[in-house]
Every structure is written in structure tokens, then in C-alpha cells.
BATORVO-165065 format. One record per residue: z, x, y of N, C-alpha, C, O in turn. Coordinates in steps of 0.001 Angstrom, whole numbers, plus 500000, padded with zeros to 6 digits. Layout:
BEGIN
ZXYZXYZXYZXY/...
END
This chain:
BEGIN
544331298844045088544131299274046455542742298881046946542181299466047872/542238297897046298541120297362046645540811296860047972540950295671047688/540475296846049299540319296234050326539181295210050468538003295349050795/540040293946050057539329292140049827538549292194051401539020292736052401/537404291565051314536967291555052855537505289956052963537610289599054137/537730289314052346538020287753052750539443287373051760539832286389051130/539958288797052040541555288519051114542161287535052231542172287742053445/542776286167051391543476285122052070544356285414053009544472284624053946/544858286156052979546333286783053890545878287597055385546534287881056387/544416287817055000543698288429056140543624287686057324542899286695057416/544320288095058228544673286939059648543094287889060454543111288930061111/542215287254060166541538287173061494541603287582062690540802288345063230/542923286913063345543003286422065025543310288047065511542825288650066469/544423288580064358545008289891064669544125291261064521544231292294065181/543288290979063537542299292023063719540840291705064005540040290912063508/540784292497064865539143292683065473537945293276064687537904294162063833/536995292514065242535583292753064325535301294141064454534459294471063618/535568294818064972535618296555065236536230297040064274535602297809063546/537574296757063986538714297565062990537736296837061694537003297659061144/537662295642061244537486295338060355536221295856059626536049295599058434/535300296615060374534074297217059901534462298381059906534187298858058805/535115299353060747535730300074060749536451300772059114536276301808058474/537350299468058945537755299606057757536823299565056466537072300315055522/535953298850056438535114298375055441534239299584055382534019299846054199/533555300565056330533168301588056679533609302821055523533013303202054516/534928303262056137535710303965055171536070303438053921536532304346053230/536057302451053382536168301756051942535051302152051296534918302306050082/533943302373052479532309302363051591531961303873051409530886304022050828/532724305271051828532197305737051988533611306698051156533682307850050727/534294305896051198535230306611049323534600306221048460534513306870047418/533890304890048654533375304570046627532190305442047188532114306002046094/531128306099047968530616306996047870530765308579047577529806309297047292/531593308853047644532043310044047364532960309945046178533183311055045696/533553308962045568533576308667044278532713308937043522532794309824042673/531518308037043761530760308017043288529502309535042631528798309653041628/529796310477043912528968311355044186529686312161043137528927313002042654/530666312178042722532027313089042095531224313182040588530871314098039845/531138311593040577531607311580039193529536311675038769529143311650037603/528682311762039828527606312184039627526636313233039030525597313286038371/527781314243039778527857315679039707528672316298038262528558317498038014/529521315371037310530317315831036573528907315215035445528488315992034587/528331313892035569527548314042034417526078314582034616525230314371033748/525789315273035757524735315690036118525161317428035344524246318053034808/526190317856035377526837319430034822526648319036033411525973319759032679/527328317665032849526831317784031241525965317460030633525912317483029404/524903317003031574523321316987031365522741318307030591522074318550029585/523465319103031780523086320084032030522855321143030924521919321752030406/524393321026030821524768321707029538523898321162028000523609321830027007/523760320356028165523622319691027041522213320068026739521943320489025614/521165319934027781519871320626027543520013322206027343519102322752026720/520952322906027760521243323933027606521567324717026133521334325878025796/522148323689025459522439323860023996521082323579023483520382324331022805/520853322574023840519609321859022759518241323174022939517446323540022074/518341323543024054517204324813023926517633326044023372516782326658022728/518578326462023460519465327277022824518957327207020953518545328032020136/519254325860020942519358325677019452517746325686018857517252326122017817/517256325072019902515613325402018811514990327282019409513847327591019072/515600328041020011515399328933020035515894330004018680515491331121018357/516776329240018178517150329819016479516702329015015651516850329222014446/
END
């Protein structure tokens, strides 16, 4: 579901430089919030992980 910006089949004539940024827009701003997702999941087992490790030299 990748959206090619110069996928061959892409007719030009039919879409406008508006839609086409448009689109590219929202393409950029799922792999951002993708991105942000999966930020937050290893930023939590950072987390944790210093969490143990102080834990552990506290015994």
C-alpha cells in the first residue's frame, strides 16, 4: 500500500498538483504517526529497563 510518487501508471493529466500533494501529505503524516507509535513503545522499554537495572543495584 505504498503510494509510488512516480508509480508508472500514475496519469498525470488526471490528477492535479493539489490532490497529488494532498495525497503525499497524508502518506507523510501516517509514516509519522507510525513512527511516533512505535517511538513511544521503545521509549516505555527504555524505561522499564532502567527501571530494573536500578532496582537491581539497589539489592
Amino acid at each position: 500500500m505504498f503510494p509510488f510518487w512516480n508509480y508508472s501508471c500514475y496519469d498525470h493529466n488526471t490528477v492535479s498538483p493539489k490532490a497529488h500533494k494532498e495525497r503525499k501529505l497524508k502518506f507523510m503524516k501516517w509514516i509519522r504517526d507510525d513512527l511516533e507509535t512505535r517511538l513511544a513503545g521503545i521509549n516505555a522499554a527504555i524505561s522499564t529497563l532502567e527501571s530494573q537495572l536500578d532496582r537491581e543495584e539497589v539489592n
